[in-house]
N, C-alpha and C positions, 0 to 999 in steps of 0.2 A: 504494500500500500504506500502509496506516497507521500510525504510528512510537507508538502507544499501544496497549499489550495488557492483557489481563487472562488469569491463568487461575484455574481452581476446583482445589481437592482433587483431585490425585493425578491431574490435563489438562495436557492441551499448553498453554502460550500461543493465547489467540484474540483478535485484532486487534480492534479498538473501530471502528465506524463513526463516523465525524464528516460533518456535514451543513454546508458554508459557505454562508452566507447574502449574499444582493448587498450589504450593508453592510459583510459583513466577519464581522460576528458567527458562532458557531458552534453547533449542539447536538451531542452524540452519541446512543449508544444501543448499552446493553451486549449482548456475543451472545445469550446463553444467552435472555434475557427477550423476545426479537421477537415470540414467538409467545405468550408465555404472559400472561392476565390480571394487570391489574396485582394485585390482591389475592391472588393466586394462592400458596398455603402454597410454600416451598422449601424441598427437603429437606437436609439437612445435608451432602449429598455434592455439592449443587449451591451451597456455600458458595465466595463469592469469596475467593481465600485470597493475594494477592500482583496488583500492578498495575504494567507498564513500561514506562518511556517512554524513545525513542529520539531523545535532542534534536536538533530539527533547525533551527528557531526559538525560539530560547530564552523571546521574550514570548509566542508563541500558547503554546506546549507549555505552560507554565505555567498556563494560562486552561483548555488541555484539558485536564489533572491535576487542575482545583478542579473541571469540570465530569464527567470520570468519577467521581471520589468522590463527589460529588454524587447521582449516579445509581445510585450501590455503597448509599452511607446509607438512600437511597429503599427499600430492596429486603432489606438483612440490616443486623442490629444488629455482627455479627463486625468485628473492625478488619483490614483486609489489610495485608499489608508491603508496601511502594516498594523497585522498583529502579531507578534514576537511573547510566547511564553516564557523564552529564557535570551536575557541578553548576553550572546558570546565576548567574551574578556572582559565583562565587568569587574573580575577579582582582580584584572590586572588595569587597575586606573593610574597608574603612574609611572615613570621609569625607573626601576628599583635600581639601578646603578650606574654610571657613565658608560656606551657602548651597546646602551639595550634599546628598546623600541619602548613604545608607549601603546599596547596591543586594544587598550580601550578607545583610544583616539582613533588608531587605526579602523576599528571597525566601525568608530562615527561615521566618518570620512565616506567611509563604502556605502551606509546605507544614508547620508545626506547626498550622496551623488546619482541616489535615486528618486530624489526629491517626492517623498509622500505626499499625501495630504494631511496627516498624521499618523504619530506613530506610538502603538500601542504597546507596554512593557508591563508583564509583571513582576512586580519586586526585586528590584535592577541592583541591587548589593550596594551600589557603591553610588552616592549624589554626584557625584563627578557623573555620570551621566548624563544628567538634567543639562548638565552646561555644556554639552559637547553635541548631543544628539536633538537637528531640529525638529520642530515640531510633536514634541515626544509627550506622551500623556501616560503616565506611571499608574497601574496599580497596584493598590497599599494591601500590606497584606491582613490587615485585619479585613478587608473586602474579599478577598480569595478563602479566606478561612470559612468564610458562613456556611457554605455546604457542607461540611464536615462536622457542623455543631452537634448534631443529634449522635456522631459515634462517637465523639468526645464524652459528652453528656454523661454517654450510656457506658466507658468502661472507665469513667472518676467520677469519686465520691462529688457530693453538690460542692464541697467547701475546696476543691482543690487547689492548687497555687501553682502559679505560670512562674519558669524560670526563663531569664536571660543570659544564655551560656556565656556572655561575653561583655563587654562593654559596647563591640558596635549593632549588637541585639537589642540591647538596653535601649537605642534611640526609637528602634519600631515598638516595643511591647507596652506602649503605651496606647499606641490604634489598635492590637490585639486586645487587652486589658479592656476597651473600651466596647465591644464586640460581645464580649464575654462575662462582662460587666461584674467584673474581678477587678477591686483597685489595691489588692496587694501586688507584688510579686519578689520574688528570689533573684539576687544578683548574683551571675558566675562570674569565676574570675579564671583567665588563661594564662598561663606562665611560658614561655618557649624559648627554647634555648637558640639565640641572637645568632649563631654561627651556620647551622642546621636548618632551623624555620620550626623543628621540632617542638611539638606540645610535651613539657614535662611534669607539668603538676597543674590540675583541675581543683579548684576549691570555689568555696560561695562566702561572700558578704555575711556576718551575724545574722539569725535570722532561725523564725522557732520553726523547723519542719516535721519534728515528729510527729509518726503518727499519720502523715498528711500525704497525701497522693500529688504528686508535680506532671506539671506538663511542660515539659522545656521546648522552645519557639525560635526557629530562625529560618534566617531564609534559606540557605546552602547546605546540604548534608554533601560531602566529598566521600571519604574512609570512613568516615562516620567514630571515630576513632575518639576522639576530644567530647562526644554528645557518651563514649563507651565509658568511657574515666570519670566525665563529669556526675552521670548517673549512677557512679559505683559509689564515688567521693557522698554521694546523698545520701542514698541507703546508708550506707556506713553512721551518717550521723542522723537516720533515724526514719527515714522519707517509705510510704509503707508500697507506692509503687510510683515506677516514674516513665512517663511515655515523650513521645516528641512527635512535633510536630515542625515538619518545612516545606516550603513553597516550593523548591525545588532539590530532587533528590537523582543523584549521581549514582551513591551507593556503590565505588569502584571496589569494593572489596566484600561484597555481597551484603548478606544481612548476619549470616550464620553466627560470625564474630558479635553481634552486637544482643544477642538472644537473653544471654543470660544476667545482662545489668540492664537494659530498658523493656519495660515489656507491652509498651503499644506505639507500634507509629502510624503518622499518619500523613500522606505527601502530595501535593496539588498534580504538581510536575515531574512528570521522569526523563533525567535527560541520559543520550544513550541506550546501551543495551543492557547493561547490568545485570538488572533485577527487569520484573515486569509486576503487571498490579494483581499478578496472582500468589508472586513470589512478597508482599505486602500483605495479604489474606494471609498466606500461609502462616507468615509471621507471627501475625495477633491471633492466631486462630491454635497456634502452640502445633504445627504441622511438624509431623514425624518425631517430637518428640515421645 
């Protein structure tokens, strides 16, 4: 199935064909036009009004994004909106050292040179996006969470308490908190060792958890490794179960690893191939144990 769609004026979503070529290279070929002459008049109802893509490779997906616009330009003068689940290099918004690239800007660049009409994000990591990518319209994640409320609900106690794995979680968990309408919450704290980039000691701000069921909140699950520590570090001081939840989840080292110190997740976005939303079931669902 293809992780780029397009739809027209007041249609479903229709999946873009891409063609992989033995070097690697790709073309597509928008629906609507298979049949029709390329010179061929389009009528205003057959106007492409919005383009989405479902990242799954962050460097092809980008290359297929320039190359449906591409094929949108060919066809109608109108500008379509973008809607982007996961923005590629937002973790890298800066240049981490002299001789390196700035991979966030970079991808501004590419999708400002396909001049939207807006462009749809959810939960972009990093504000340096806002200033780089035009026309960009963010959404917050306590707005992506609402679907999910009734299996939150349903496996933590009423009184449970939202953790902030980190300091830059701490800036969102106030639109969650508001959502969920929870005005505590738990501050984590991340330690890493400066030479490595290594997580080495997970701990939380003072703070009464016994007893008390957590749901730790961000946007990014990568290794999942730092949400595996941070959940252990809880329990240990008293937390009776602790689940998580992120807008986007990667999950590059599966879930198996993280089984026995978190025990619900719960994830908007999967990006890659990793895991899938059965290997998510399985998980809270205690498969094959």
């Amino acid at each position: 199935m293809s992780n780029v769609e397009v739809r027209y004026s007041n249609l479903d979503w229709l999946p873009v064909e891409f063609t992989t070529f033995s070097d690697g290279c790709e073309t597509c070929e928008i629906p609507s036009y298979k049949f029709k002459p390329f010179h061929t008049y389009i009528p205003q109802d057959d106007i492409i009004s919005a383009v989405r893509v479902n990242i799954v490779d962050c460097t092809r997906d980008l290359m297929r994004l320039l190359l449906v616009k591409d094929a949108i330009d060919a066809v109608q003068s109108d500008k379509p909106e973008l809607y982007l689940d996961y923005l590629p290099n937002a973790r890298a918004d800066r240049r981490f050292k002299r001789g390196m690239p700035h991979p966030l800007k970079v991808t501004a660049k590419l999708i400002n040179s396909c001049n939207f009409k807006t462009v749809y994000v959810d939960d972009t990591h990093s504000d340096v996006a806002e200033g780089l990518i035009d026309n960009i319209m963010i959404g917050q994640q306590g707005c992506i969470l609402r679907p999910y409320l009734r299996g939150i609900h349903k496996n933590f106690s009423e009184d449970f308490l939202l953790v902030a794995p980190d300091l830059g979680a701490a800036k969102k968990i106030y639109d969650v908190a508001e959502v969920l309408k929870h005005k505590d919450y738990v501050q984590g704290v991340k330690i890493r060792d400066t030479s490595t980039g290594e997580i080495v000691k997970c701990d939380i701000l003072p703070h009464d958890i016994q007893g008390k069921d957590l749901l730790m909140v961000d946007d990014i699950a990568d290794g999942g490794a730092s949400f595996k520590y941070l959940a252990r570090k809880l329990k240990e001081l008293g937390a009776a179960k602790v689940g998580l939840y992120v807008t986007h989840g990667i999950f590059s080292k599966g879930l198996e690893t993280l089984k026995v110190d978190i025990d619900y997740i719960c994830c908007d976005n999967l990006i890659c191939s990793y895991i899938n939303r059965q290997s998510i079931s399985d998980f809270n669902n205690k498969v094959g144990e």
